[in-house]
C-alpha positions as CSV (number, residue, x, y, z in Angstrom):
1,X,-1.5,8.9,14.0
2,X,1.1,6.8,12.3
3,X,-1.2,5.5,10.0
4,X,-2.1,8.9,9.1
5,X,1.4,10.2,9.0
6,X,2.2,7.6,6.5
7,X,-1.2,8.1,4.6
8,X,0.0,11.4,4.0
9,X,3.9,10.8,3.8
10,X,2.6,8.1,1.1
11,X,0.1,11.2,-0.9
12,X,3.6,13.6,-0.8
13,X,6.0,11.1,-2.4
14,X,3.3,10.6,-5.3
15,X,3.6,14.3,-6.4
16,X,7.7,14.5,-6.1
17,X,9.8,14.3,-9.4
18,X,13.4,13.7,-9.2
19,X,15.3,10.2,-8.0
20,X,11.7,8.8,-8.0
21,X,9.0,9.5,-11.0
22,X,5.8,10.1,-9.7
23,X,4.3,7.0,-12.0
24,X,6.9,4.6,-10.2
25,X,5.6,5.9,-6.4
26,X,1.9,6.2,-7.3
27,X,1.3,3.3,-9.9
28,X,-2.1,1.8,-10.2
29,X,-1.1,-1.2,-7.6
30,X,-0.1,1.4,-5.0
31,X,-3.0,3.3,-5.6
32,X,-5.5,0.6,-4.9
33,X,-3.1,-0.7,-2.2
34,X,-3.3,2.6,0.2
35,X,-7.4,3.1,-1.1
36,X,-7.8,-0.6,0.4
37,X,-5.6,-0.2,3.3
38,X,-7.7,2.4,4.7
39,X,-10.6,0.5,4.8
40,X,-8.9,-2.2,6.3
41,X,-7.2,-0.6,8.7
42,X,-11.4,0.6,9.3
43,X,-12.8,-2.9,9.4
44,X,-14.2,-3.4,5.9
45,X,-15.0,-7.3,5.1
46,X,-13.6,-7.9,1.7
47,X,-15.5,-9.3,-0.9
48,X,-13.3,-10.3,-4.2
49,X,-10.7,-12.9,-4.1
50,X,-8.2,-9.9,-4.5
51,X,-9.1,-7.7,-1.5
52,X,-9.0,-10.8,0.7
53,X,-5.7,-12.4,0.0
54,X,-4.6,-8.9,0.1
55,X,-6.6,-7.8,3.4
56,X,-7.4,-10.9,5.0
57,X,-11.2,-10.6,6.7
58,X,-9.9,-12.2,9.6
59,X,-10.6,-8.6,11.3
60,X,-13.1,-7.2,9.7
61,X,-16.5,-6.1,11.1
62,X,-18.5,-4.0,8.9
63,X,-19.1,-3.8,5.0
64,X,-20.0,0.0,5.4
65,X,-16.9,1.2,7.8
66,X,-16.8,4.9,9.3
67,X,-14.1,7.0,8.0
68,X,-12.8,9.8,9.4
69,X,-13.1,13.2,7.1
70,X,-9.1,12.9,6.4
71,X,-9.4,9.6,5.5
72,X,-13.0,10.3,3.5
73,X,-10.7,13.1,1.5
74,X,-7.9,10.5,0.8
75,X,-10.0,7.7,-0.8
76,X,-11.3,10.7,-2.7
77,X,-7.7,12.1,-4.0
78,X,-6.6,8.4,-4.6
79,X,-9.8,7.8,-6.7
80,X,-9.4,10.8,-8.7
81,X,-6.0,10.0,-9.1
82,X,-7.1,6.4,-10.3
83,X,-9.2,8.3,-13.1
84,X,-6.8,10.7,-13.9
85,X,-3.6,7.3,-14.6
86,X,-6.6,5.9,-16.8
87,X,-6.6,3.1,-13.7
88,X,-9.3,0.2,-15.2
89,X,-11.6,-1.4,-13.0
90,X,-9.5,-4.8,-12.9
91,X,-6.2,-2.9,-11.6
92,X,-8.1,-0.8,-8.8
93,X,-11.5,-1.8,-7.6
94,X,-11.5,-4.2,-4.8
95,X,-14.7,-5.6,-6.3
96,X,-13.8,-6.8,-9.3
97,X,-13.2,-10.2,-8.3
98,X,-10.0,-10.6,-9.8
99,X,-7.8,-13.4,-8.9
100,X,-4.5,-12.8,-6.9
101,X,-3.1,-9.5,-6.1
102,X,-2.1,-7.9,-10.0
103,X,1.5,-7.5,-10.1
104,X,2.8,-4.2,-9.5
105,X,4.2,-2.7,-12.7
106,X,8.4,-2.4,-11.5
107,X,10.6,-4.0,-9.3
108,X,10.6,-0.2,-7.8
109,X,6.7,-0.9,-7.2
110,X,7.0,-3.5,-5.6
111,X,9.9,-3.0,-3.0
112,X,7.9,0.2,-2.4
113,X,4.4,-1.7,-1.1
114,X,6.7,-3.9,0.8
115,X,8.8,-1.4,3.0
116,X,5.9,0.6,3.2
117,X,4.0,-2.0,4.9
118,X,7.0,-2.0,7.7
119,X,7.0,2.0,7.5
120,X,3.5,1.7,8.8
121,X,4.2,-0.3,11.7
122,X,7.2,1.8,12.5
123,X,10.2,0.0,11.2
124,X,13.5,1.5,12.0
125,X,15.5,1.7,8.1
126,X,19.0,1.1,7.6
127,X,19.8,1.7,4.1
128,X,20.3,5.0,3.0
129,X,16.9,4.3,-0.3
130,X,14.6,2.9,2.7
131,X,15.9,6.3,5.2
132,X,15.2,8.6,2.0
133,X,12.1,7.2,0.9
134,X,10.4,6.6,4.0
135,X,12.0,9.3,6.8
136,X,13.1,7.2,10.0
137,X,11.6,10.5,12.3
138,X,8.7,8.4,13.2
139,X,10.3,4.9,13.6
140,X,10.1,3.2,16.8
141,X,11.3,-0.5,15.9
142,X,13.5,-2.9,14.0
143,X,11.5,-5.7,14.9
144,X,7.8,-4.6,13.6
145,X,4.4,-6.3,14.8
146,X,3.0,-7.1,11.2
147,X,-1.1,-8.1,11.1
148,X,-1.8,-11.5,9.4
149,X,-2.7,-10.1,6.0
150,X,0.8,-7.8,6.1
151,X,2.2,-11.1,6.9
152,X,0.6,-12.5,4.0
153,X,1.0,-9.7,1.5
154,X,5.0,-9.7,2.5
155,X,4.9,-12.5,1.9
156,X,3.3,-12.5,-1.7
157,X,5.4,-9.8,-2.7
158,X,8.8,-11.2,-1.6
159,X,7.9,-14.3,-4.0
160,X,7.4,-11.6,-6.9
161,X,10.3,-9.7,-6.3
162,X,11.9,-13.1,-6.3
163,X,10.8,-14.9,-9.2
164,X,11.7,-11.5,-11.4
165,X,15.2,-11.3,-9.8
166,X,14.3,-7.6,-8.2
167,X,17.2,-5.8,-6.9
168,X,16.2,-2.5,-5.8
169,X,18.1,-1.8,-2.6
């Protein structure tokens, strides 16, 4: 249900103008972030250098995974979506065997992937952007249980944000 929540909570913030564009919260990274994440989250075995730094396969157990009809309509919206941006293959498709993770296109981009991974797992904001953005109603935790390849993509992304001297909060 969380997942879900956030899938959708995620789909809403794309179509808002206002303090936050809606090229900023639905850039080409974030697109083929939440597309990807659903499969994960469904067991898909990555393929492409990209999708498994990103993913890690450590959990996966199918190449064909079962998704629900929401989720079915989602990867559908996102790809559409993908079309509509101009997305190429190389910044979306999991199987294009890119190297590491393409860098998201802003600072904003990438503080967004990274709070949204804690969102997911129900982290508790305390600044007023990470409240706004990301609605503490369904928060459970300040201390959120993070898989292995959130772990890792954290992880990846603080290092960007980093080395380009983001300061978005």
């Amino acid at each position: 249900m969380k997942r879900a929540m956030m899938i959708f909570a995620a789909g809403l913030l794309a179509g808002m103008t206002g303090a936050i564009s809606s090229a900023a919260a639905a850039s080409c990274q974030d697109l083929w972030y939440e597309r990807n994440a659903i499969y994960d989250q469904n067991g898909y075995c990555f393929s492409t250098r990209r999708g498994k730094q990103t993913f890690d396969n450590a959990d996966c157990w199918t190449k064909n995974p079962e998704l629900s009809q929401w989720e079915q309509r989602r990867v559908a919206e996102i790809k559409a979506q993908e079309k509509r941006q101009g997305c190429t293959t190389s910044q979306t498709n999991s199987a294009s065997g890119q190297g590491n993770s393409a860098p998201a296109a802003s600072c904003w981009d990438l503080w967004y992937e990274r709070n949204a991974i804690y969102d997911r797992n129900g982290f508790c904001f305390s600044t007023q952007l990470g409240k706004q953005t990301f609605n503490n109603a369904d928060c459970w935790t300040k201390n959120p249980s993070l898989s292995s390849s959130e772990q890792r993509r954290v992880g990846q992304i603080k290092v960007e944000e980093n080395r380009r001297g983001c300061k978005v909060n």
